[in-house]
N, C-alpha and C positions, 0 to 999 in steps of 0.2 A: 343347351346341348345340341339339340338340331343344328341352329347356325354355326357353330364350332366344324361338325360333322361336312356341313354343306362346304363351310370354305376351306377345311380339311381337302375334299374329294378334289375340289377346282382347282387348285396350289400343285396336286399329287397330280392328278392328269396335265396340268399344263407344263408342267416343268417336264415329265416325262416325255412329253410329245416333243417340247422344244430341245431335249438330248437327242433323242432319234433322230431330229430335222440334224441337227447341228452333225451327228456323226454318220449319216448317211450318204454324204457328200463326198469326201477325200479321207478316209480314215479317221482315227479318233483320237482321244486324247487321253493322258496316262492319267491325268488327277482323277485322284477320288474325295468325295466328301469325307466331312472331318468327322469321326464319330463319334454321335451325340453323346455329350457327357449328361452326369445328375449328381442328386447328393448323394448316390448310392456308397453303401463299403465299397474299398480297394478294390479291384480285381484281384483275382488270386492267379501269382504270378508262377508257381511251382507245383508241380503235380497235378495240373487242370484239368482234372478228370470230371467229365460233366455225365451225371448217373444216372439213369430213367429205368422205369419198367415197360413192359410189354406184354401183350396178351395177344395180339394176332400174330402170327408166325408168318413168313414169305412164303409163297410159294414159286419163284424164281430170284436169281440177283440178274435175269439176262434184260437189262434194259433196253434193249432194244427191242424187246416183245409187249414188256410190258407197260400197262397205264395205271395200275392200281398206286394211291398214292404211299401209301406205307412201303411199296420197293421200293417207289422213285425217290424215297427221301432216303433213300441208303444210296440210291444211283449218286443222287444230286450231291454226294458230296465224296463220291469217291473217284468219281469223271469230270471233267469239265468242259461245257463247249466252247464254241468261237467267238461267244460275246459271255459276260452275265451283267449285274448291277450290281449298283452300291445300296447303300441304306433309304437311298430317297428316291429309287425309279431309276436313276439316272443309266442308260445302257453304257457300262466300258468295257473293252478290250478285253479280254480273256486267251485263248489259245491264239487267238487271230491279232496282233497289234494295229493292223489297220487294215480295212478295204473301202472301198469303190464302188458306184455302179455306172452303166449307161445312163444314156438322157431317158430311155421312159421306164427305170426301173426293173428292165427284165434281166439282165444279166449283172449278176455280181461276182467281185475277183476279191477273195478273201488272203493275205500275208501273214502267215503264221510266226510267232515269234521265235525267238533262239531257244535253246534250250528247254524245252520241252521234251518228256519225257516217259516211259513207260517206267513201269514197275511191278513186282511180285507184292505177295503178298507179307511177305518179311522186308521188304523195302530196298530191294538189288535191283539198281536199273537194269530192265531188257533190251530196251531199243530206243530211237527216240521217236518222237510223236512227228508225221509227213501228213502231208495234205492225202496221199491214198488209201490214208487211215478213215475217214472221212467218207471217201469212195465206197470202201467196204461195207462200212454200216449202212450207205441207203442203198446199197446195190440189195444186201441181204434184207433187211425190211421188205422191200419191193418183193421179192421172192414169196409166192402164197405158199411155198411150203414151209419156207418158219414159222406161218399161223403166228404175223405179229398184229399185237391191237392197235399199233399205232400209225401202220400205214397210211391211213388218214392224213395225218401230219403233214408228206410230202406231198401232195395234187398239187401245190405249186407249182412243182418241178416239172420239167419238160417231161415225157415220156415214163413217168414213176406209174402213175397210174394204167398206163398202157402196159406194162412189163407184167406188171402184176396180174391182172388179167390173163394176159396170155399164161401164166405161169398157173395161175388157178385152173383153168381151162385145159390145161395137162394135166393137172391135179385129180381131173376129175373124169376125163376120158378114158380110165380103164373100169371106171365102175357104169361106164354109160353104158342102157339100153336101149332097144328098140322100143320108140314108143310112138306118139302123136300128140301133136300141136297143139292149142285151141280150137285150131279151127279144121281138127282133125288129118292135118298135112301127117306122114312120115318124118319123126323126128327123133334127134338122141335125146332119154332126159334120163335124170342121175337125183337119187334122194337128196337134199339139202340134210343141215345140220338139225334141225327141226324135224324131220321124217316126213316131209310132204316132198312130192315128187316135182318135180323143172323141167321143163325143155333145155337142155346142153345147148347154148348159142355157139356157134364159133367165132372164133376173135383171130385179127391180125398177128402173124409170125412176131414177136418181139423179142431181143436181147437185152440184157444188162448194159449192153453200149451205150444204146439207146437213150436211157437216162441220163438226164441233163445234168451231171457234175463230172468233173473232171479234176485231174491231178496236172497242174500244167508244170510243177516241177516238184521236187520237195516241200517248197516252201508258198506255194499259191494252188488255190484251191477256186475252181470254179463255177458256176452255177447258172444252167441255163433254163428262165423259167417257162413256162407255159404262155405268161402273157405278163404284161408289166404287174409290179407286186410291190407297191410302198412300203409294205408294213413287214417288209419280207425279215427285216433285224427281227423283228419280235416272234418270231415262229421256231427261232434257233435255238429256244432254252427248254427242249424238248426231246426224251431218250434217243429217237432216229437219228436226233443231229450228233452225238456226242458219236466219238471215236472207235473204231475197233482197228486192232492189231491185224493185218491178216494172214500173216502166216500163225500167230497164238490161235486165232480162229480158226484155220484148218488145222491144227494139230487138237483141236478140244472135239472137234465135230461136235456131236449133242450134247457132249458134257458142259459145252460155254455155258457160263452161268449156272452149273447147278452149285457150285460151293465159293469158296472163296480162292479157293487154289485154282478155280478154273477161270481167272477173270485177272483180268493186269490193269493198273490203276495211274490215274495220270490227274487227279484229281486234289483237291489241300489234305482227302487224307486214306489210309489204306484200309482197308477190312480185314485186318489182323486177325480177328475170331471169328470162325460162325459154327458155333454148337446148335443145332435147330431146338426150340421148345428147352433153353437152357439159357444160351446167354449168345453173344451178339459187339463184337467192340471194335470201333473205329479208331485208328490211332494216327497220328500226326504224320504224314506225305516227309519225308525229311529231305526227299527230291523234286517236292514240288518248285514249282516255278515259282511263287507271291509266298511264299513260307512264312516270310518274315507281317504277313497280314494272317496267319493263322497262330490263333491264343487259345483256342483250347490242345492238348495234348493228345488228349481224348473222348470219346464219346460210346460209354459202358453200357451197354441195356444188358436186363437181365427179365427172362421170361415167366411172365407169373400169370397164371388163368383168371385170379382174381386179381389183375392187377389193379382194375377201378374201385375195388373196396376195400384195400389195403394201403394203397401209395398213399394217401396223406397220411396214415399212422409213421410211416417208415420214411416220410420226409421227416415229420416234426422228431421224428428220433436221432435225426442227421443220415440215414440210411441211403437219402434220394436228394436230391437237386431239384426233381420236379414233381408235382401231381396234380394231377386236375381234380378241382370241386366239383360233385355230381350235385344233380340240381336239388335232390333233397335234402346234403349237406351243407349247400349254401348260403342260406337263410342265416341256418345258428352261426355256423361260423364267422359270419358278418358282423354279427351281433355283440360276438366277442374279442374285445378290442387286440388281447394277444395275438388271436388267428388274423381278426383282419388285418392287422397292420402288416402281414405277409402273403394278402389276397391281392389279387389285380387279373382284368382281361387278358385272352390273346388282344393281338392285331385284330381289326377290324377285315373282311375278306372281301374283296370285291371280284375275286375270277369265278365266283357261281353267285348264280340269282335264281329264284327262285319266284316261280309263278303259278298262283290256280287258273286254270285252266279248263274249255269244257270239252267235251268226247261228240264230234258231229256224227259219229259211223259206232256208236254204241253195243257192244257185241255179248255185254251182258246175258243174264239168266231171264225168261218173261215175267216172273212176280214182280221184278219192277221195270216194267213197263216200258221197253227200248221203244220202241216205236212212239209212244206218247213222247219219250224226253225228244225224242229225234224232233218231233213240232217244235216244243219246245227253245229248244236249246236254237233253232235257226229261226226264232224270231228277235230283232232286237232291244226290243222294249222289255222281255224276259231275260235277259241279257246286263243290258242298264240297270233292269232290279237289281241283282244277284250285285252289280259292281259298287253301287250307290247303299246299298245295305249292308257291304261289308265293312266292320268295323274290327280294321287290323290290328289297331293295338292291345285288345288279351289276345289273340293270338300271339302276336309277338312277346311278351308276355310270358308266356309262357315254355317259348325258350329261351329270356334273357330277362330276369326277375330285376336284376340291379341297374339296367340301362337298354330296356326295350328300343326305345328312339335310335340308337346307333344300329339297330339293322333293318329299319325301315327303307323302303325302294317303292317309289312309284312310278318307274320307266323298267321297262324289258331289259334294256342294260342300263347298268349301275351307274349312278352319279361317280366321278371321278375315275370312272374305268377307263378315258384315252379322251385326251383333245386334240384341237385343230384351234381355230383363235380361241376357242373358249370351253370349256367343258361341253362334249357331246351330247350332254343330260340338259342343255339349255339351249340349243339350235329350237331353232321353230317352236312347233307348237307342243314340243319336251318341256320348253320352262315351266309353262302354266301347272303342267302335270309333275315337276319335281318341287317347284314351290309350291303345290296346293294339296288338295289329300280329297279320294274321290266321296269319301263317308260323308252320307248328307242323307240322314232317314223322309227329309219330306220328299226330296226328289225321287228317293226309291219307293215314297207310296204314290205319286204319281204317274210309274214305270208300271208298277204292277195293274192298279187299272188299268193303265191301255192294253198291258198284258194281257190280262184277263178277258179283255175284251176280245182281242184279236183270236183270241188261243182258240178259246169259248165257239168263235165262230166256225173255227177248223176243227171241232170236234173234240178239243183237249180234256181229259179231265183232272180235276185238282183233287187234292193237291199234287204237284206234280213232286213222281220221287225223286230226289238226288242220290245216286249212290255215289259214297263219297269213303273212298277207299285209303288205307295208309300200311305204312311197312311196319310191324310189329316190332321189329329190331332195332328201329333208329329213335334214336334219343325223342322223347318228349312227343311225337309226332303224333299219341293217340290221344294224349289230353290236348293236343292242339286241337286236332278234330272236333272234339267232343266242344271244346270253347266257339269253332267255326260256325257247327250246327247249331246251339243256343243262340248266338249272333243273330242268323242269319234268319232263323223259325220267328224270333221274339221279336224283330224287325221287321219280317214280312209277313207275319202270320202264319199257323199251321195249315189254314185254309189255303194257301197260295203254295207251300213246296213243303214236300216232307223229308230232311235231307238225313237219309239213313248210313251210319259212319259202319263201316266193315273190313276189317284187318284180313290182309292180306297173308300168303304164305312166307314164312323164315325166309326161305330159300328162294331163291328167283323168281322174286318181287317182282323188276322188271317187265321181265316177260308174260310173269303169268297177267299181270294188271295191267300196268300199260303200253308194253308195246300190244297185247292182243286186244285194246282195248273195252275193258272190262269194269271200267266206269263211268261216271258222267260228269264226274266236278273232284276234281283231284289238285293235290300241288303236287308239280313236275319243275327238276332242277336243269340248268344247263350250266355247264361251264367251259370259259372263256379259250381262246386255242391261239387268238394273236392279240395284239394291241390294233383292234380295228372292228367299228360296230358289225363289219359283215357277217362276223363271228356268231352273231346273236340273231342273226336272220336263220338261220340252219335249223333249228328248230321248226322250223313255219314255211321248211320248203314240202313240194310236192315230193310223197313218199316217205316224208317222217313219223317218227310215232309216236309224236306228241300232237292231240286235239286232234287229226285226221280232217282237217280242214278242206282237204284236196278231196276228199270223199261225199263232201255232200251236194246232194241233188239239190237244194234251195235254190230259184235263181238270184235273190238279191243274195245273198251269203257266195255264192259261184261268184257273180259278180266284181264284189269286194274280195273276193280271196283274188280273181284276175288282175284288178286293179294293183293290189298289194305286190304282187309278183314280176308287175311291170316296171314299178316305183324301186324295186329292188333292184333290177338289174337295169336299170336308169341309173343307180347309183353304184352300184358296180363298176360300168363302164367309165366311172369318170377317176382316175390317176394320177394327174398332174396336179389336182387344184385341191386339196385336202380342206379346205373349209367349204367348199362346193360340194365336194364328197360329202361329207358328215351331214352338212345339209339337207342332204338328197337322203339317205339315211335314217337321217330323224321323219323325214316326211313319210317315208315306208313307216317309218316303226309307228309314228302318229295314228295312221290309218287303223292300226291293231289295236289300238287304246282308244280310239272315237266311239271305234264300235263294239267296244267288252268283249274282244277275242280274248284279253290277256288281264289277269287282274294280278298286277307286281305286288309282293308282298314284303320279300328281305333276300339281303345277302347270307352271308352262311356264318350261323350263327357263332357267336364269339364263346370262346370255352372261360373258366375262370380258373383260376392256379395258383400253386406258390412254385415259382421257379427262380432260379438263382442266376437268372440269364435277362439281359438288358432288351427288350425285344424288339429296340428298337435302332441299333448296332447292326442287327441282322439286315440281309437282302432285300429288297423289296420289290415285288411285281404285280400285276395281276393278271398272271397268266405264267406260264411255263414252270420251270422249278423253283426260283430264287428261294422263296419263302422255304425251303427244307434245308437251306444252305448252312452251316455253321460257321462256315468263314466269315470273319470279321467281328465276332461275338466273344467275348471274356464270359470267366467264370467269378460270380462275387460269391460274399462268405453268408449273406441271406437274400433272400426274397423283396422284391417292392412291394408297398402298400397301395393302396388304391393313391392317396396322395400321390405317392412318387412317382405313381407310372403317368398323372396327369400332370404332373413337373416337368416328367420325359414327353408327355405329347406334346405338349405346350413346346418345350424348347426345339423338336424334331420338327413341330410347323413351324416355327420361328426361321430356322435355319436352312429351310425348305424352300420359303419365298424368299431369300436374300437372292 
């Protein structure tokens, strides 16, 4: 299963990467791949109504504010951007049928195609879709008074991040006081969101103009970036880039997005209902543009609080189309040849990974002993213990009982997550560490003597505590702990670390634990924002609030953190050469896994289901929307089995490498 897995990811990245090469040059091209057939039932050709339940409610449709992924997969298929994909990576044409860029990348000229379209929410064309449509949405994003989350998105863009600023910086100069500096100067400062008090900076006068895109007629759309940007297609499939109307948008002011009346669709299909905490239904775009590639009709949810302990009753009734097996239904269900033979994974995910992690700036309560772990944690050989001791697979394990091995990861980004000549997970000195696995208990009792030694000398005492913290709400995450600490105690000895598991609050997880952080050895998620390892460096910049790396006094850990920081934007600056790029890359990210800054564990785990949907028809990425898209997806009359859906992967890679 591993090797399947492995030449899975390398086939998926490379082919991806060579569409991107291929259509970043003069426009693109209209094929699409063929969609993967099985021995499944017919599709159902009439009344394709595909049914699910739901249990979290929206709290916006306004896509352009939001990141949570539960709107975006309401965005993602009732908007479309300038590019999407097909079933296997491959980037095509979408609102844009072809563009362009300069020789280094920085400016691109996107051509939107004919007949594109707006629409209500009963399916009456409004207007049609212009490239100033386009302008609107990052002009508004940019703007800190819409307080959107995905501003981020554009720093690409020439002048987006400068606009905004200044736009905040108005935002917040009527609440500014008189106050003083650090260093005790005369200055303005204003509460943050958090309630600690700031020096107000001032920023440069900016406009909206100023931001680098442009309408250069109806039909060409431009973009003028900050500095060259390869990977710039892959950034596109993300809510800022998708379209707004802008006279619909000055006529809604704050109402945009709050219903379905207040939002015009241009997407394969419309939001015909939105009952909140009732029901929820997407129906077929009948003025989309690619119409004749959308086969579902529609897409029913219906709101239910319990809907994870209900939906498999009211699939096997015919009631649903889908339901996910929870992991203590799993087992039996497996067991039973009826059930199983309509059980099968999602897709495997590779736009989040997932890594433990340790806290260099520990902000913790004294009973366990910040100051001790702070020795601790900056020495290396303490370090190599913890990485050489951990023995991932009952963790993993424990959130995927029926095929743990497929979401194993022992690189910081994911095998198969973007290539250049070869899988990124295999540049340099990433093979050793994708082909090998770090688990070796003699090495980690050799780590821990020197440990010991060293610690011992500096005053440490043992065993040292781990506070090892997790979100009480997310699936499986406390018996994973609880498996970590048995691991890790029974490997290293109680003598050597006492790794104490403690749940964390409901509610703003986050902040309370790790961004203030408030433990010492935790797993921490990232997920992915282009097709490009830079992506995965953000985490392990100066200022982040993951491991607080930047924060420690150690000089060999200072050191190595400067080292790391050099390697990175070494490989930043290089644009033109993408296998030199990636290279340079891998040799940053090396650096973090020499030294047990980062211990990879998995991608995001796979759920398990009976759905009546082929899932491998659907979009494909690893990053932006794709994966929430319905386009391209039939409705059959049952469920795959675990067989079939390994029939469909098998034929999906088959057709993959041709």
């Amino acid at each position: 299963m591993k090797r399947t897995h492995q030449l899975l990811a390398l086939v998926l990245a490379l082919t991806m990467v060579m569409s991107l090469a291929a259509c970043s040059g003069g426009g693109a091209s209209e094929t699409t791949a063929a969609p993967v057939s099985t021995e499944a039932p017919a599709a159902v050709t009439e009344d394709a109504v595909y049914r699910t339940l739901y249990a979290s409610e929206l709290t916006t449709l306004n896509y352009l504010i939001t990141t949570q992924s539960n709107e975006m997969s309401v965005a993602a298929n009732v908007q479309d951007c300038l590019v999407e994909y097909d079933a296997y990576g491959h980037i095509q044409p979408s609102l844009a049928e072809s563009w362009e860029h300069n020789d280094d990348a920085s400016v691109w000229t996107f051509h939107l195609r004919d007949g594109i379209n707006w629409s209500d929410k009963d399916g009456n064309v409004v207007a049609p879709v212009t490239a100033e449509d386009f302008v609107t949405s990052i002009r508004y994003v940019c703007d800190a008074n819409n307080a959107s989350d995905s501003q981020y998105a554009l720093s690409t863009i020439a002048g987006a991040d400068d606009y905004y600023a200044w736009t905040a910086y108005q935002m917040a100069l009527p609440t500014a006081t008189e106050g003083k500096d650090a260093d005790g100067n005369p200055a303005l400062v204003y509460i943050d969101e958090d309630g600690d008090e700031c020096v107000l900076k001032e920023v440069p006068e900016a406009s909206p103009e100023d931001i680098g895109v442009k309408a250069l007629d109806d039909k060409t759309l431009e973009f003028t970036l900050s500095g060259p940007c390869p990977y710039f297609l892959s950034t596109l499939s993300f809510g800022p880039y998708m379209p707004t109307n802008a006279d619909f948008l000055a006529s809604c002011g704050d109402k945009f997005g709050t219903s379905n009346e207040y939002l015009l669709y241009c997407g394969p299909f419309i939001l015909s209902t939105y009952e909140p905490q009732q029901k929820r239904e997407m129906t077929k775009n009948p003025n989309y543009w690619d119409k004749d590639h959308v086969y579902l009709d529609a897409i029913r949810s219906t709101y239910n609080a319990e809907a994870s302990s209900i939906a498999v009753t009211m699939y096997q009734s015919g009631e649903l189309d889908q339901a996910s097996i929870s992991s203590n239904l799993l087992s039996a269900m497996m067991a039973d040849p009826e059930t199983a033979s309509k059980i099968h994974p999602t897709r495997s995910d590779t736009s989040y990974a997932y890594w433990y992690l340790f806290n260099f700036d520990p902000q913790f309560d004294a009973e366990y002993e910040p100051e001790n772990w702070k020795k601790a944690v900056n020495n290396e050989n303490f370090r190599q213990s913890i990485l050489a001791g951990f023995n991932r697979m009952p963790a993993l394990a424990a959130n995927d009982r029926v095929d743990p091995q497929s979401m194993k990861i022992n690189t910081i980004t994911p095998a198969g997550f973007a290539a250049a000549e070869k899988d990124y997970a295999y540049y340099g000195k990433l093979q050793s560490y994708t082909e090998g696995d770090n688990f070796d208990e003699a090495k980690a009792a050799a780590y821990k003597e020197k440990a010991m030694e060293e610690l011992s000398a500096q005053g440490v005492t043992f065993p040292v505590k781990m506070l090892m913290c997790y979100n009480p709400t997310a699936s499986n995450w406390a018996e994973e702990c609880q498996v970590v600490e048995q691991n890790l105690e029974s490997v290293l000895g109680n003598d050597y670390i006492d790794v104490i598991v403690q749940a964390g609050p409901e509610t703003g997880f986050l902040g309370a634990v790790r961004r203030s952080g408030k433990y010492a050895f935790m797993k921490c998620n990232w997920g992915a924002d282009y097709a490009d390892p830079q992506t995965w460096t953000d985490p392990f910049t100066e200022g982040s609030s993951y491991s607080f790396i930047f924060k420690s006094e150690d000089p060999q850990t200072k050191a190595l953190y400067a080292e790391y920081l050099e390697l990175v934007e070494k490989a930043k600056a290089i644009t033109n050469d993408m296998d030199a790029r990636y290279a340079a890359f891998a040799e940053a990210e090396a650096l973090l896994l020499d030294h047990a800054f980062a211990l990879p564990i998995h991608i995001s785990a796979r759920s398990y289901q009976m759905c009546n949907l082929n899932v491998f028809e659907g979009q494909y990425a690893s990053f932006g929307v794709a994966r929430e898209r319905y386009k391209g997806q039939h409705l059959y009359s049952t469920s795959m089995g675990l067989e079939e859906y390994q029939a469909a992967y098998a034929q999906w890679l088959e057709a993959l490498s041709e």
